[in-house]
Backbone as CSV, one residue per row, in Angstrom:
resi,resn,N_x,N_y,N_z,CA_x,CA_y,CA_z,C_x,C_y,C_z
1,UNK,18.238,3.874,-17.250,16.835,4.061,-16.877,16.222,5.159,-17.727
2,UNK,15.242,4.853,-18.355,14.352,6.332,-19.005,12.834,6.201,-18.226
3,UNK,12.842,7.601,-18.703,11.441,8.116,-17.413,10.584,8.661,-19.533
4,UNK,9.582,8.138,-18.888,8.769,8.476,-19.608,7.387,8.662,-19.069
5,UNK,6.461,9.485,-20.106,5.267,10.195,-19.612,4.264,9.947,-20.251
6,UNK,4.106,9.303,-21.320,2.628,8.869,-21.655,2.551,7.378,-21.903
7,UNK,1.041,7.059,-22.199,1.083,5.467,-22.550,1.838,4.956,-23.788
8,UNK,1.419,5.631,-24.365,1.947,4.963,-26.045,3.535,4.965,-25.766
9,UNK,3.958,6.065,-25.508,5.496,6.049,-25.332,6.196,5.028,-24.738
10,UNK,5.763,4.357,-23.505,6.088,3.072,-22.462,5.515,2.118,-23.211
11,UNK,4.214,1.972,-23.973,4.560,0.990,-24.507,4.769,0.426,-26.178
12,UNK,5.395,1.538,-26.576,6.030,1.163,-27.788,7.750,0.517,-27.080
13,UNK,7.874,1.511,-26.010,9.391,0.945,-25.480,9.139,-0.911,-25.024
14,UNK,8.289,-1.302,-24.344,7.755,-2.446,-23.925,7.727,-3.507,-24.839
15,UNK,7.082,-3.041,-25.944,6.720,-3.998,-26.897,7.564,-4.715,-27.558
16,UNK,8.888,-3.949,-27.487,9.906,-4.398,-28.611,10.608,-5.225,-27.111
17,UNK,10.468,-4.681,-26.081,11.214,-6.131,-25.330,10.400,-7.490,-24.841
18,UNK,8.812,-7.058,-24.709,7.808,-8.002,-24.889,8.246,-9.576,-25.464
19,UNK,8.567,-8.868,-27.209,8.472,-9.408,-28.325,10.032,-10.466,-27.891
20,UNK,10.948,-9.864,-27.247,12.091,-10.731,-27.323,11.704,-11.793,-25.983
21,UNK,10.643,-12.074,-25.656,10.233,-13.173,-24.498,10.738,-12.139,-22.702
22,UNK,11.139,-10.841,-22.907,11.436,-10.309,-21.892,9.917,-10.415,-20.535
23,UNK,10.567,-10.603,-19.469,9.365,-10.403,-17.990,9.313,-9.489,-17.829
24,UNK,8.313,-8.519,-17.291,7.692,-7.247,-17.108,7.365,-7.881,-15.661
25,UNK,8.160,-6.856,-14.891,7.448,-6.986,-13.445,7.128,-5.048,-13.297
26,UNK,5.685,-4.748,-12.837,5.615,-3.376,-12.124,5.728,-3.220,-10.752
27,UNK,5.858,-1.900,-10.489,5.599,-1.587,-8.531,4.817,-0.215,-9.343
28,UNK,3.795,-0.402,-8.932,2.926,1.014,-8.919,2.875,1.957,-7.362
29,UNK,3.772,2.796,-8.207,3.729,3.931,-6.606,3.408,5.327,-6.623
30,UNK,3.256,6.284,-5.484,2.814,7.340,-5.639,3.423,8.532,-4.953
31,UNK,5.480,7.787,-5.500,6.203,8.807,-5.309,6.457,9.110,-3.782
32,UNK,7.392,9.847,-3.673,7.922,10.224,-2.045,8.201,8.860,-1.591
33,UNK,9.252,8.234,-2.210,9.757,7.263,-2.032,10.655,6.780,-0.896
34,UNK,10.674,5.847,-0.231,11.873,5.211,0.807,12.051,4.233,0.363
35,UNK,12.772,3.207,1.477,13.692,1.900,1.483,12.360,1.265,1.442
36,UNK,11.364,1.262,2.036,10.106,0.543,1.767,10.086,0.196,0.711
37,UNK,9.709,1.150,-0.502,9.239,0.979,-1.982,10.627,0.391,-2.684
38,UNK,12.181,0.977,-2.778,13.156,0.463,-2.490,13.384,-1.216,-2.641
39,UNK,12.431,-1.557,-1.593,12.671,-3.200,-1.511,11.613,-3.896,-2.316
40,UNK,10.859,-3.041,-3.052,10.010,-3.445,-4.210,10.710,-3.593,-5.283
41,UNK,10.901,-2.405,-5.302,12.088,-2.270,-6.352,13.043,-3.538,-7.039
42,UNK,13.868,-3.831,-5.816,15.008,-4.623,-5.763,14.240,-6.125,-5.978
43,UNK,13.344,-6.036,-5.436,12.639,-7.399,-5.839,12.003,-7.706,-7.072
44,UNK,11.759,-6.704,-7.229,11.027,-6.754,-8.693,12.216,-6.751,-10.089
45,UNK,13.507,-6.044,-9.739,14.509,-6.203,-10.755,15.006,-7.388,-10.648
46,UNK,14.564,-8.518,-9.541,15.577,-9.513,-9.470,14.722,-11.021,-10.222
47,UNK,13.367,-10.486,-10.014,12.575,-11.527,-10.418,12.267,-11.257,-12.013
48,UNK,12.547,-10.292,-12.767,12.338,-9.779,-13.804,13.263,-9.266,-14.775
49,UNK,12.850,-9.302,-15.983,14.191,-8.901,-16.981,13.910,-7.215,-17.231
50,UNK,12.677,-6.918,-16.993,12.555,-5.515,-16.948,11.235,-5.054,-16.003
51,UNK,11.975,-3.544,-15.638,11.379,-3.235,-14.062,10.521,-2.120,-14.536
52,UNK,9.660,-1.762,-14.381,8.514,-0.360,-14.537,8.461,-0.024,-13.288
53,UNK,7.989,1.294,-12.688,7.948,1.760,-11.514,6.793,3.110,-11.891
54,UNK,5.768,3.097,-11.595,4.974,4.167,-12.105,5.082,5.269,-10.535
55,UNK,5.215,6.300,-11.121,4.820,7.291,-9.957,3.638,8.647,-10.217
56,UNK,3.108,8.272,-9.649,1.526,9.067,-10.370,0.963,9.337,-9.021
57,UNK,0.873,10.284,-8.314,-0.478,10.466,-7.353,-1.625,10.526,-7.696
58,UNK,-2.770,9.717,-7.516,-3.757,9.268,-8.034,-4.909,10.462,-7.064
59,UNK,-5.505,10.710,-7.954,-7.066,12.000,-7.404,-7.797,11.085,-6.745
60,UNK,-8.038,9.729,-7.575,-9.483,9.012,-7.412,-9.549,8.858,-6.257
61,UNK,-8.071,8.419,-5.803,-8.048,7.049,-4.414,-8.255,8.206,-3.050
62,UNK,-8.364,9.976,-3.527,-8.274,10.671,-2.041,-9.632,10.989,-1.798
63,UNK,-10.212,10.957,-0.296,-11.712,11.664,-0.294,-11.624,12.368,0.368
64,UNK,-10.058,13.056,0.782,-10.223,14.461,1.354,-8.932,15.000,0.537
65,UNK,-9.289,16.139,0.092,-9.131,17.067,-1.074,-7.558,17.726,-0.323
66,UNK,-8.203,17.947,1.102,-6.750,18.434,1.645,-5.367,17.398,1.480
67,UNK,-5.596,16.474,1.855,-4.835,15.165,1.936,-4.365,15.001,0.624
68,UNK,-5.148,15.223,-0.839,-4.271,14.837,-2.088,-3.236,16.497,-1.867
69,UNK,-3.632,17.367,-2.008,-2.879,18.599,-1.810,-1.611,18.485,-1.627
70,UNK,-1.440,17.639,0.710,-0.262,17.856,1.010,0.216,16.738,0.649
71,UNK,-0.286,15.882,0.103,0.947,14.512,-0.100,2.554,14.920,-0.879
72,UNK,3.150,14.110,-0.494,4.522,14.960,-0.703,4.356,14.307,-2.316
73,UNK,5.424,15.325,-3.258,5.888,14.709,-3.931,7.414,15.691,-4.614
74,UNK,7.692,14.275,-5.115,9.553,14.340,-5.180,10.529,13.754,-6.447
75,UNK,9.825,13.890,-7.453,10.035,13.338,-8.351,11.773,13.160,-8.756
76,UNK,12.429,13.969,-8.656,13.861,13.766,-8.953,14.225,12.911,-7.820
77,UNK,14.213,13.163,-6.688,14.453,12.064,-5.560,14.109,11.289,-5.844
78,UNK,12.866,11.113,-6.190,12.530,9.576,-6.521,13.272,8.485,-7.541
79,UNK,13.753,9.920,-8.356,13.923,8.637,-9.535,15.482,8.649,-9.853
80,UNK,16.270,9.556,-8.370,17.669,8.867,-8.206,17.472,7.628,-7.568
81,UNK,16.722,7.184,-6.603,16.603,6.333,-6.056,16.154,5.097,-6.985
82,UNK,15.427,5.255,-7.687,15.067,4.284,-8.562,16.118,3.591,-9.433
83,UNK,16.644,4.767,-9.984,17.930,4.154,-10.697,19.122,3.488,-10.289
84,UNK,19.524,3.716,-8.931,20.266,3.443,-7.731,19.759,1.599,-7.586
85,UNK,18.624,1.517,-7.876,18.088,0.321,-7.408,17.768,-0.973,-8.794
86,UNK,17.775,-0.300,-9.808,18.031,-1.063,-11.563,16.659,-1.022,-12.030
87,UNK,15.679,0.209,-11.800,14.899,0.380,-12.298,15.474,0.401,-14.107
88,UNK,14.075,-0.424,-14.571,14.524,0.061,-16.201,14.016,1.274,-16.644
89,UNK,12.602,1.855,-16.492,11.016,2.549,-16.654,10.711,3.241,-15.343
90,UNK,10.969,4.647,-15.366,9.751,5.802,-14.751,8.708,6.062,-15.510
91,UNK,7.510,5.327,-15.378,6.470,5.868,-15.569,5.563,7.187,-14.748
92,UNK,5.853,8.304,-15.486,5.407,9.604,-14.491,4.642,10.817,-15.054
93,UNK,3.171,9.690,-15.677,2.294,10.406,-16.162,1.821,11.824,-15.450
94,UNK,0.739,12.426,-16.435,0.250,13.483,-15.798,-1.638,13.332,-15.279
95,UNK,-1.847,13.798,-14.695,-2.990,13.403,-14.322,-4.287,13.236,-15.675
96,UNK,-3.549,14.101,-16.653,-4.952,14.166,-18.105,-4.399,12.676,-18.860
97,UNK,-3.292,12.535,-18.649,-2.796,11.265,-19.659,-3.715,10.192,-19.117
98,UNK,-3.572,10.135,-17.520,-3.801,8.621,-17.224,-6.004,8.858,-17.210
99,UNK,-6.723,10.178,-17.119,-7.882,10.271,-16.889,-8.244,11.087,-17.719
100,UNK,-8.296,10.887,-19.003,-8.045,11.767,-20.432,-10.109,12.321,-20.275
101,UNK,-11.267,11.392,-19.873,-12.296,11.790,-19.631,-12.434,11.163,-18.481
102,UNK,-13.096,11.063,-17.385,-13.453,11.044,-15.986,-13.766,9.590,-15.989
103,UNK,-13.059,8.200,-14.845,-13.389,7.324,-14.698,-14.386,7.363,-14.329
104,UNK,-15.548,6.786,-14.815,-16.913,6.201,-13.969,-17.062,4.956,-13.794
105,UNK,-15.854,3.980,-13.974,-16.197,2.416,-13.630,-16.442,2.212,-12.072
106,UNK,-17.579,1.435,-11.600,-17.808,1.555,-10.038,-16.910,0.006,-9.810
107,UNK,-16.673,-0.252,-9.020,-16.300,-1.566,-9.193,-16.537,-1.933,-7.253
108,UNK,-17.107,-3.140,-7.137,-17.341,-3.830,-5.759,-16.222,-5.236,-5.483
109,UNK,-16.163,-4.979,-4.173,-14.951,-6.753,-4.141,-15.435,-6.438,-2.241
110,UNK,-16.629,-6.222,-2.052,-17.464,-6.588,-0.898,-17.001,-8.182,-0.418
111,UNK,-16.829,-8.781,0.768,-17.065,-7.917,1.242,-15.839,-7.148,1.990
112,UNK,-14.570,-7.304,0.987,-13.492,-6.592,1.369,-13.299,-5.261,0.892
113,UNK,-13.972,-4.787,0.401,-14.105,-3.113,0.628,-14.703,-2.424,1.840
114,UNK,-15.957,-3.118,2.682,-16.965,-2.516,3.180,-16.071,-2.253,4.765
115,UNK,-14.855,-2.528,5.135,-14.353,-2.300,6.010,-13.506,-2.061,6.374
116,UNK,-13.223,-1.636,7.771,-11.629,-1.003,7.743,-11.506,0.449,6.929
117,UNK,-10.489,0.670,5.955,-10.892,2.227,5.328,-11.770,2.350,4.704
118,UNK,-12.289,0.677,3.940,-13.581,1.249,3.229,-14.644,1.859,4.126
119,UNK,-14.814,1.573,5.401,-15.489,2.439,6.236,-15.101,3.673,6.400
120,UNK,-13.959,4.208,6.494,-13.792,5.549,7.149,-12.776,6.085,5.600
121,UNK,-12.828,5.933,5.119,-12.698,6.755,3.335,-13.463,6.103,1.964
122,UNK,-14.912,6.031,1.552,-15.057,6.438,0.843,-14.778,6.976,0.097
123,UNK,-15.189,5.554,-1.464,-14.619,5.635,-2.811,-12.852,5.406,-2.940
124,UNK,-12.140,5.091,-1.843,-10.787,4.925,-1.942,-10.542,3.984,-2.636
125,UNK,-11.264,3.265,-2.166,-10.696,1.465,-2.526,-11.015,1.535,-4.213
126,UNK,-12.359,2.032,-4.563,-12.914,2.475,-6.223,-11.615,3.296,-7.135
127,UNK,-11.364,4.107,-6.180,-10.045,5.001,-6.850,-8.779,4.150,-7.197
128,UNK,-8.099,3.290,-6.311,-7.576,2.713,-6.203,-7.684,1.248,-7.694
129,UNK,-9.006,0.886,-7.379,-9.134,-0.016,-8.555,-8.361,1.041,-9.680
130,UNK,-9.522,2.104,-9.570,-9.233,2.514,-11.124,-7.837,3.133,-11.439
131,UNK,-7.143,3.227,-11.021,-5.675,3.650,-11.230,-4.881,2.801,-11.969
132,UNK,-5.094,1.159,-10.695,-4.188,-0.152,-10.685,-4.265,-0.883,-12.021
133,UNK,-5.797,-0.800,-12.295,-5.951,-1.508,-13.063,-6.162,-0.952,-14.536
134,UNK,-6.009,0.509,-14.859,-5.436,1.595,-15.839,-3.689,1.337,-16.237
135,UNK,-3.315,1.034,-15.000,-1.832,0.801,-15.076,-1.359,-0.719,-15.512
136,UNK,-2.298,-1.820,-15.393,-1.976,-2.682,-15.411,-2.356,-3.247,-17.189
137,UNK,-3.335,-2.242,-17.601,-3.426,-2.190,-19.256,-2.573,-1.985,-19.887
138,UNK,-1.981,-0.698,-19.204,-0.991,-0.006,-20.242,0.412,-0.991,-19.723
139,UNK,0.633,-1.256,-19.055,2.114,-1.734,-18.997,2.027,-3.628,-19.208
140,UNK,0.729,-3.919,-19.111,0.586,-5.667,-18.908,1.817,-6.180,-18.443
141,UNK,2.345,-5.857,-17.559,3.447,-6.700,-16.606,3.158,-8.330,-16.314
142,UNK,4.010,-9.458,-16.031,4.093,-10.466,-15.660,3.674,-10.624,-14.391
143,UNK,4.287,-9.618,-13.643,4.259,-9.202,-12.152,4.272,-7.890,-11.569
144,UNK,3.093,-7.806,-10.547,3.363,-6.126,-9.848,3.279,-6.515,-7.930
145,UNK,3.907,-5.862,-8.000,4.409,-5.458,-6.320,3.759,-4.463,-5.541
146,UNK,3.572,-5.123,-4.635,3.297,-4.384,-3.311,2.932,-4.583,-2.135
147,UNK,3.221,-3.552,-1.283,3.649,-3.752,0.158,2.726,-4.108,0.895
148,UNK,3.312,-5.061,2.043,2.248,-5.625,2.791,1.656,-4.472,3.984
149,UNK,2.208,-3.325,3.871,1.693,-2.221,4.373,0.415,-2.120,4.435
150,UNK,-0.165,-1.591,3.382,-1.499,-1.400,2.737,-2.012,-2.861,2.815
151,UNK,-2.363,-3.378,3.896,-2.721,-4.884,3.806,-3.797,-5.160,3.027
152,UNK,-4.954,-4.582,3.293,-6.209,-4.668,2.883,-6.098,-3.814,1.555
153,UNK,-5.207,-2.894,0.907,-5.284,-2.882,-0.389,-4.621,-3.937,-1.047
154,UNK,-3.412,-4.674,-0.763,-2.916,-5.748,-0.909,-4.467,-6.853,-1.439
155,UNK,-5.286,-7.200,-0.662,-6.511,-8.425,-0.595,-7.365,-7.515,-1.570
156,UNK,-7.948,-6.347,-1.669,-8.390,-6.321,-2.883,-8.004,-5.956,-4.597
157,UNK,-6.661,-5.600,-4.645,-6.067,-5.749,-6.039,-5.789,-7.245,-6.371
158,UNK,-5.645,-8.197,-5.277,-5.675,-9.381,-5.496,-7.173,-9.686,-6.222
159,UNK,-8.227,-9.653,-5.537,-9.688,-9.766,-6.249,-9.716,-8.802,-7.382
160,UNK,-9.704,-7.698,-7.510,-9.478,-7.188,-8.692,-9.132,-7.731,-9.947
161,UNK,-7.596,-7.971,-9.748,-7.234,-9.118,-10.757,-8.018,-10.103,-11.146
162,UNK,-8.559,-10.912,-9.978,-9.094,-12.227,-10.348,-10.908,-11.449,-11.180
163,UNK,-10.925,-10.669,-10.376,-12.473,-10.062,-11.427,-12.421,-9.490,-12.483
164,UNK,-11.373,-9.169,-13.037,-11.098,-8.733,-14.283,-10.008,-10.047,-15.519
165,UNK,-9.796,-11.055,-14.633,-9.232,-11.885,-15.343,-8.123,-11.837,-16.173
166,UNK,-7.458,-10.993,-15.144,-6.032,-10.919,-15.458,-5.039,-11.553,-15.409
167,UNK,-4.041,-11.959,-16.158,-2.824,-13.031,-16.058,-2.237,-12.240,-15.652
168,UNK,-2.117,-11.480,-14.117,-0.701,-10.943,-13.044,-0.567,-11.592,-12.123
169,UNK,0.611,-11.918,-11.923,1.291,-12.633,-11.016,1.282,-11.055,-9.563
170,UNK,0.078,-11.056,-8.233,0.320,-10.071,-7.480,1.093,-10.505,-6.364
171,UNK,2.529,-10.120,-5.821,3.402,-10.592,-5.122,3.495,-9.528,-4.191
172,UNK,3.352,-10.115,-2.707,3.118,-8.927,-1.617,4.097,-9.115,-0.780
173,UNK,4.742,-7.760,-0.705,6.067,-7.718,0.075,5.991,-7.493,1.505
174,UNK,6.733,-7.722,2.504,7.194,-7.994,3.933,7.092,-5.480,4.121
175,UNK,6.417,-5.852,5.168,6.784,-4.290,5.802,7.922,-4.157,6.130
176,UNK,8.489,-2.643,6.043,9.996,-2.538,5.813,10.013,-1.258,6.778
177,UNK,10.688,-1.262,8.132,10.015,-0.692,9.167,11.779,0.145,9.459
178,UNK,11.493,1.323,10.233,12.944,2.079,10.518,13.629,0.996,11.820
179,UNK,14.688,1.338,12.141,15.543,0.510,13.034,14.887,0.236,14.225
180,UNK,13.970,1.426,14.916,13.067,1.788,15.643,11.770,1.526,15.780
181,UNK,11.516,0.747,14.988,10.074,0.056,14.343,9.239,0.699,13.775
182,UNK,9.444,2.015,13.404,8.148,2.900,12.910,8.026,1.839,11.592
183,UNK,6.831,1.771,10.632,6.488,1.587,9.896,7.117,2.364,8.394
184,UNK,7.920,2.405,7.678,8.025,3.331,6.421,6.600,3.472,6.116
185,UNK,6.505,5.134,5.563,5.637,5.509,4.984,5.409,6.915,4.350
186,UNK,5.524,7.009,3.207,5.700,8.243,2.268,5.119,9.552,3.671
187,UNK,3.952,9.038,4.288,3.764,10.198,4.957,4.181,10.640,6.049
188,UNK,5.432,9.815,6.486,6.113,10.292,7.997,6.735,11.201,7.737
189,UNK,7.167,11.841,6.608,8.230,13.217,6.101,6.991,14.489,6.360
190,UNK,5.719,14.073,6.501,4.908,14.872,7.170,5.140,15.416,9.020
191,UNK,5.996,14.269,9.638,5.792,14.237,11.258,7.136,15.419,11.199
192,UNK,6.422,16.008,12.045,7.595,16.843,13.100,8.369,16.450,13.706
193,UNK,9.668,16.210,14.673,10.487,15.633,15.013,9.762,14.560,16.367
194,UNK,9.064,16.295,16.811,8.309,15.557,18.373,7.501,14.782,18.148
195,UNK,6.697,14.566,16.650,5.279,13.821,16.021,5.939,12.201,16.070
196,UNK,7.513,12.667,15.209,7.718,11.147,14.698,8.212,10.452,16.350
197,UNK,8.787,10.507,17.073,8.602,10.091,18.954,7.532,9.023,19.151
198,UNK,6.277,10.193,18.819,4.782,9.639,19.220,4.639,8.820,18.594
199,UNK,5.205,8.765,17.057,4.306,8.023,16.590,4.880,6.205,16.638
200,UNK,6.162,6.052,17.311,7.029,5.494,17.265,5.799,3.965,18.866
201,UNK,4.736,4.612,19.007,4.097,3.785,19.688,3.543,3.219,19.250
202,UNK,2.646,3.370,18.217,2.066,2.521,17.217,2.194,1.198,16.925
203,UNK,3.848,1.399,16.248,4.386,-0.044,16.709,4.849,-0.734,17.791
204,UNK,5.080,0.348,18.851,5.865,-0.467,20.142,4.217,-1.503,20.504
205,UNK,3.350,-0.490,20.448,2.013,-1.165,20.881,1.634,-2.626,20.011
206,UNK,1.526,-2.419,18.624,1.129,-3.672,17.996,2.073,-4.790,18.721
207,UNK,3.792,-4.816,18.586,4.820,-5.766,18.899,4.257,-6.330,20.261
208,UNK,3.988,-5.693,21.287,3.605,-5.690,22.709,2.406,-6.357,22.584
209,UNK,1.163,-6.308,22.014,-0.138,-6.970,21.405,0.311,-8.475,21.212
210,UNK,1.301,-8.404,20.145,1.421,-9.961,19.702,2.107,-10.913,20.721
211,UNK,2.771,-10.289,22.239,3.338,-11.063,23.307,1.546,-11.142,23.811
212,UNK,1.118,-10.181,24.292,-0.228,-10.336,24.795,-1.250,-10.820,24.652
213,UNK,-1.421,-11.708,23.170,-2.470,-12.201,22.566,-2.105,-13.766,23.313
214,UNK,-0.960,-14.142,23.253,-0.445,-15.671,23.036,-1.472,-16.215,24.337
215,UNK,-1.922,-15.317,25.331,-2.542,-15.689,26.768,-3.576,-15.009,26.716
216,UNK,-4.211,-14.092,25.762,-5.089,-13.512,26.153,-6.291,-13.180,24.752
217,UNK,-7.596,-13.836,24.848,-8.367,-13.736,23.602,-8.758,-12.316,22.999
218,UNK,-8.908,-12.451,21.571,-9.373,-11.574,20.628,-9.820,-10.245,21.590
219,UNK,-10.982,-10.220,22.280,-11.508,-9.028,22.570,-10.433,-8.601,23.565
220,UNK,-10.108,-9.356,24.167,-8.702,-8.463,25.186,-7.784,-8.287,24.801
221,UNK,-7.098,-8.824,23.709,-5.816,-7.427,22.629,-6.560,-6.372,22.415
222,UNK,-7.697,-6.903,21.947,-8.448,-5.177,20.903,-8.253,-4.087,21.982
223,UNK,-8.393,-4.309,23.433,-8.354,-3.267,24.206,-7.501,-3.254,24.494
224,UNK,-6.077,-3.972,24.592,-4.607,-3.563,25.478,-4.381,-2.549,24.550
225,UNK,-4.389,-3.106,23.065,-4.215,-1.876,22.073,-5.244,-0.760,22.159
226,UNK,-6.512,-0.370,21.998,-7.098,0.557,22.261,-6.653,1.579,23.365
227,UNK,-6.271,0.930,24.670,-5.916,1.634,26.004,-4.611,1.894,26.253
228,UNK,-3.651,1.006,25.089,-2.873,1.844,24.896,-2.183,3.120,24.202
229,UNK,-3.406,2.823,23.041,-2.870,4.454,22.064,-3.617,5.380,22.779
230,UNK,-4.796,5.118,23.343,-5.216,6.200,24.198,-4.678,7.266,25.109
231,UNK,-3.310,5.978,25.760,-3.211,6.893,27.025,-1.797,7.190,26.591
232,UNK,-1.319,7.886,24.816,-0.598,8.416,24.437,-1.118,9.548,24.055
233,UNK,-0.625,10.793,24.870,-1.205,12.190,23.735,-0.306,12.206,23.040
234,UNK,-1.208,12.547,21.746,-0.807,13.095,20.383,-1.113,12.071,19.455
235,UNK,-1.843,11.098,20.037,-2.712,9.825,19.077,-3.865,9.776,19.568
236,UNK,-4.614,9.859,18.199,-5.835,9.652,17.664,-6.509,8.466,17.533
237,UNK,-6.573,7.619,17.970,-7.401,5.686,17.223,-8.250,5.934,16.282
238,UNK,-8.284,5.933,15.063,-9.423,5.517,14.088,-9.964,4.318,14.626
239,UNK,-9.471,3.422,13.969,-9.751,2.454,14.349,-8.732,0.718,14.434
240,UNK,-8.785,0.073,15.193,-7.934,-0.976,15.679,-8.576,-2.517,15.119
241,UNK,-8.719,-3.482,14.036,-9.717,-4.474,14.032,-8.274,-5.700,14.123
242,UNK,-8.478,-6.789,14.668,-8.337,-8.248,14.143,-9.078,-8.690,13.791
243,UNK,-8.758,-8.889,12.455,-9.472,-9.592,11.358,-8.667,-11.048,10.605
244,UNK,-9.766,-11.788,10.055,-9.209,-12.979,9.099,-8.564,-12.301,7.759
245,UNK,-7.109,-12.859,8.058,-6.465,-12.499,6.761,-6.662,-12.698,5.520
246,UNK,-7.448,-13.568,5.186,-8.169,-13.657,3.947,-9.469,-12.863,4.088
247,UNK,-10.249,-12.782,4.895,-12.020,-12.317,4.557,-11.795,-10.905,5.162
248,UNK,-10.910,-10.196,5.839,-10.448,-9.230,6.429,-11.851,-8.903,7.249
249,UNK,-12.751,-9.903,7.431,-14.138,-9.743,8.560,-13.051,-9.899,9.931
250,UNK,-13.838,-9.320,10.806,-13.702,-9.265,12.450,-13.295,-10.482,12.798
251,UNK,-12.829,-11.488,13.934,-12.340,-12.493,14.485,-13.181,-12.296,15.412
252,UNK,-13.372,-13.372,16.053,-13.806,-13.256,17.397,-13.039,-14.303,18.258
253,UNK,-12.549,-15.378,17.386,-11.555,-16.096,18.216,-10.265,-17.071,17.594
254,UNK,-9.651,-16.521,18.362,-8.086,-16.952,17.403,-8.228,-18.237,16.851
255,UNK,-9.306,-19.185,16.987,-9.057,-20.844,16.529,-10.173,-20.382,15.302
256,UNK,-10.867,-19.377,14.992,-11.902,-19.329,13.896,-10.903,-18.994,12.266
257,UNK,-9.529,-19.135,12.632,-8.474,-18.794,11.550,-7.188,-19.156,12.095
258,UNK,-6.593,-19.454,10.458,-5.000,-20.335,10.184,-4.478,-18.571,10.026
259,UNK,-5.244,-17.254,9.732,-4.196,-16.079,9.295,-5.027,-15.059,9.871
260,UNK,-4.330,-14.696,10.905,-5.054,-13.646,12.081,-4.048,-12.195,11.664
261,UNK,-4.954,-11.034,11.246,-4.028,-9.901,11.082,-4.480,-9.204,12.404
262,UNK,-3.518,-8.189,12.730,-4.345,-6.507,13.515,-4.266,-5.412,12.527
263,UNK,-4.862,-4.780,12.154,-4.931,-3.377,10.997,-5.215,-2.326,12.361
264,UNK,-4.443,-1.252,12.001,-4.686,-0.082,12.978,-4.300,1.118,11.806
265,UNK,-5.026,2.065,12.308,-5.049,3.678,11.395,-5.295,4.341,12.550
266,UNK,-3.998,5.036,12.925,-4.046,6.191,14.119,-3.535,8.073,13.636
267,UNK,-3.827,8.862,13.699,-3.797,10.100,14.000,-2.493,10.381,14.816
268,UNK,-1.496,11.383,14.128,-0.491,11.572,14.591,-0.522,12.796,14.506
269,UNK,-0.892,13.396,15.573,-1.059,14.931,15.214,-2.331,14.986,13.567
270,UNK,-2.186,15.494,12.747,-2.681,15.896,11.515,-2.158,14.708,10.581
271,UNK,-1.674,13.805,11.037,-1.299,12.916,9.747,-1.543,11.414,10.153
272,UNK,-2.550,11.163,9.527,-2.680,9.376,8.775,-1.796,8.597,8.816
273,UNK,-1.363,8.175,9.722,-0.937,6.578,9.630,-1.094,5.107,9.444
274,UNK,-1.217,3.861,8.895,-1.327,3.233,9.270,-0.274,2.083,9.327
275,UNK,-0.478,1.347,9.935,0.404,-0.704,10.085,-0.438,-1.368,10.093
276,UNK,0.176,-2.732,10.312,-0.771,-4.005,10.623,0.363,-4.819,11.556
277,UNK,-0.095,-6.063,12.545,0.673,-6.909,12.543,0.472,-8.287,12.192
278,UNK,1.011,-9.474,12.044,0.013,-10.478,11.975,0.635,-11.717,13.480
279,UNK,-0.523,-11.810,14.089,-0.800,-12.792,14.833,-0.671,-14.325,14.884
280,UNK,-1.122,-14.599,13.576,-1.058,-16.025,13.054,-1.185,-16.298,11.867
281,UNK,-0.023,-16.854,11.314,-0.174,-17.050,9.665,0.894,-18.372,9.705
282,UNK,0.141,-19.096,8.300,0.234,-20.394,8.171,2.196,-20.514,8.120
């Protein structure tokens, strides 16, 4: 495995395996790695003759200044783990390499930005473009990965692609959850022992939702779940939607869709969480 740090460098290494008909699959990540990213990993070395793995914490995608600050990062951890897993490529630019003068591309994929975090973080989803698709120049992969975590970033790097007319193959992986059901997520190494407990409802609640839906319509999950993170202290509800898995708009009734998600972003103490579950998919 070599770790390298600028563009030209990754892809002068690229080019010469390009040239021999080699597959380029990426996982673009942002470091503080688990078995989550892990199973990107492994998927991506298996479908591919060579693996890239970028780890870059991105400025654009934060709109609170505190939040880029504490995000963890772990770079040697990370990239035992990587190698452990048949990474070929650490890509582990520096923030001037990858934003040498200030992105100003605005970019819209309405109306799957305008909701969910695009409501409650501003410019994320914009940040996010501009990272993915910075990364997806410099490395032109066959294929890039990622987790069905980030659901709704999942649905718009998909449009992305297609609005920029890109030949990537975007392949979205299965959530990769602890034995206990928490969700993996770079930011649970944030929870306190007593935090990670709490936060361990999140999912008991979604799992419990999807027995409760089978008898009971759209607006009455939204509240078993609402009334139940409520009447947990030490959770916060942002917010709870079932939405159409393609238009990620609101549902109002389980027969108005073949792919019914739940997206939830709850407050765990001081730290951001989110999951999804899905309800109904083809």
């Amino acid at each position: 495995m070599k770790i390298v740090h600028t563009i030209n460098e990754l892809q002068s290494e690229l080019s010469a395996l390009t040239a021999q008909g080699k597959m380029v699959g990426l996982v673009p990540t942002m470091g503080a790695l688990h078995a989550g990213h892990a199973s990107l990993v492994k998927r991506c070395v298996k479908e591919n003759d060579v693996t890239v793995v970028s780890v870059f914490v991105n400025p654009t995608q934060f709109n609170d200044k505190n939040d880029l600050i504490k995000y963890p990062r772990t770079l040697d951890a990370d990239c035992k783990l990587l190698e452990a897993n048949g990474c070929s490529f650490v890509f582990a630019p520096s923030v001037e390499e990858m934003y040498p003068q200030p992105d100003t591309r605005q970019f819209s994929f309405a109306p799957l930005d305008t909701v969910m975090e695009g409501a409650f973080r501003p410019g994320h989803f914009n940040g996010v473009a501009q990272i993915v698709s910075k990364l997806f120049y410099a490395v032109k992969p066959n294929r890039a990965y990622f987790g069905e975590k980030d659901f709704q970033q999942l649905a718009i790097i998909r449009e992305m692609t297609k609005q920029l007319n890109l030949d990537i193959e975007i392949v979205g992986c299965p959530i990769v959850r602890e034995v206990d059901g928490l969700a993996l997520s770079s930011r649970n190494s944030l929870l306190s022992a007593e935090e990670r407990e709490i936060a361990l409802k999140i999912s008991q609640t979604l799992f419990k939702s999807r027995t409760f839906a089978a008898d009971h319509s759209v607006s009455e999950t939204i509240r078993f779940v609402e009334e139940s993170i409520a009447a947990e202290q030490g959770l916060r509800l942002e917010y709870f939607k079932i939405v159409d898995g393609y238009t990620l708009q609101d549902l109002k009734d389980w027969a108005d869709t073949n792919y019914a998600v739940g997206c939830i972003t709850v407050f765990c103490g001081q730290v951001r969480l989110i999951d999804n579950i899905k309800y109904k998919e083809i």
